[in-house]
N, C-alpha and C positions, 0 to 999 in steps of 0.2 A: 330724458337722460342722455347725454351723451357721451360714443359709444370710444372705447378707451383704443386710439389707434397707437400710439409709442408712450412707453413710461420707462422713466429711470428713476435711480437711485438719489434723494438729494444729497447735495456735498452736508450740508449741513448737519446730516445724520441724524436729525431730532426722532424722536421715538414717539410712536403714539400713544395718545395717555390711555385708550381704553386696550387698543389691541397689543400692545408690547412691541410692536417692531416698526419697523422703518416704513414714514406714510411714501408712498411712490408721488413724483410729478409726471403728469401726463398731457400729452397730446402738444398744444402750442409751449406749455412753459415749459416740457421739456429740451425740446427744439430752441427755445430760445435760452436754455441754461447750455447745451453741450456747445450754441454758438458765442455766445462768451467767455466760455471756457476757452474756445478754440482762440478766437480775440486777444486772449488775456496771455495767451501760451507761447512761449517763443522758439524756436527751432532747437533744436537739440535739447530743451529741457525736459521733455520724456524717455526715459529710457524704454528702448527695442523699437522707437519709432522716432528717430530725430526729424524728421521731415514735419511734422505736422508742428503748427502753428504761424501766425500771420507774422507776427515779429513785427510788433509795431510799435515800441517802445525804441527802438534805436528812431525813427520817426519824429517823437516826440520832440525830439533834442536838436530838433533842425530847425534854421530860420520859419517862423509862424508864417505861410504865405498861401495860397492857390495851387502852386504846383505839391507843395508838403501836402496839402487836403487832397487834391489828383491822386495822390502816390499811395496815402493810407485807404482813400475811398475802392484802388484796384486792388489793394492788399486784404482789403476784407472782402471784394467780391469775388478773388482767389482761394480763399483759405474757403468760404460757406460752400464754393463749387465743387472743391476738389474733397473735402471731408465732412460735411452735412449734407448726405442727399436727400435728408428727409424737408428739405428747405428748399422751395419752390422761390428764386428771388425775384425782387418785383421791382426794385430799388435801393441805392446806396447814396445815401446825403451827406456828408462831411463838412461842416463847418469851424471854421477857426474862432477860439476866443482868446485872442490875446490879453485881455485884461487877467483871466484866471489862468494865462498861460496851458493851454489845455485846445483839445479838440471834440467837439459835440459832433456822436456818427448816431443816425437816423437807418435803422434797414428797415425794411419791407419785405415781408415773406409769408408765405403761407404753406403749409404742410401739404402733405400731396391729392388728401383723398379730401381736403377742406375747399371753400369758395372762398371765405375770409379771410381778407388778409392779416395780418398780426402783425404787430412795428415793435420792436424794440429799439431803445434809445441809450446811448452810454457815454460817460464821458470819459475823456481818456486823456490823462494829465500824467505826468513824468513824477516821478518818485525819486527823494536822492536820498 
């Protein structure tokens, strides 16, 4: 059994079917749901905390190139430093795909009391 070091809430709210309430996500999916939250969050769009989020959507919308992947690659290794401490980082990949207009980010991270590491992968493509 392994032993339950962080759990939250899911956004998804689903209910359990036998216990009636909210199943918790724990340990790594946790960690890896509050950092794509944080990802997906842009600066001032939380209220009493406008500071938190990477703001990488204004990114998107810039020529597809190397330095555009540099830029978004230190913006997500900013945002998991400064507001996920339970994320031990180990790596940040950034690739561009021009064809789908979009960028494919690779982390690497592992939680603090673990040895393994856990990747999460997202793609991250502009919305109009």
């Amino acid at each position: 059994m392994v032993d339950v070091i962080f759990s939250d809430i899911p956004t998804d709210l689903v209910v359990h079917p036998v216990r009636g309430d909210f199943s918790a996500i724990t340990n790594e999916e946790a960690v890896k749901r509050s950092i794509k939250n944080l990802l997906l969050t842009s600066p001032y769009e939380r209220f009493f905390n406008a500071n938190i989020g990477a703001g990488l959507e204004a990114y998107l919308f810039e020529n597809i190139g190397r330095d555009t992947e540099y830029i978004i690659s230190e913006k997500i290794k900013e945002v998991i430093r400064n507001y996920e401490p339970r994320a031990n980082l180990f790596s940040v990949n950034v690739a561009a795909r021009p064809d789908d207009n979009s960028y494919s980010a690779t982390i690497v991270f592992s939680i603090d009391l673990e040895t393994q590491p856990t990747t999460l992968q997202l793609v991250l493509r502009r919305v109009r």
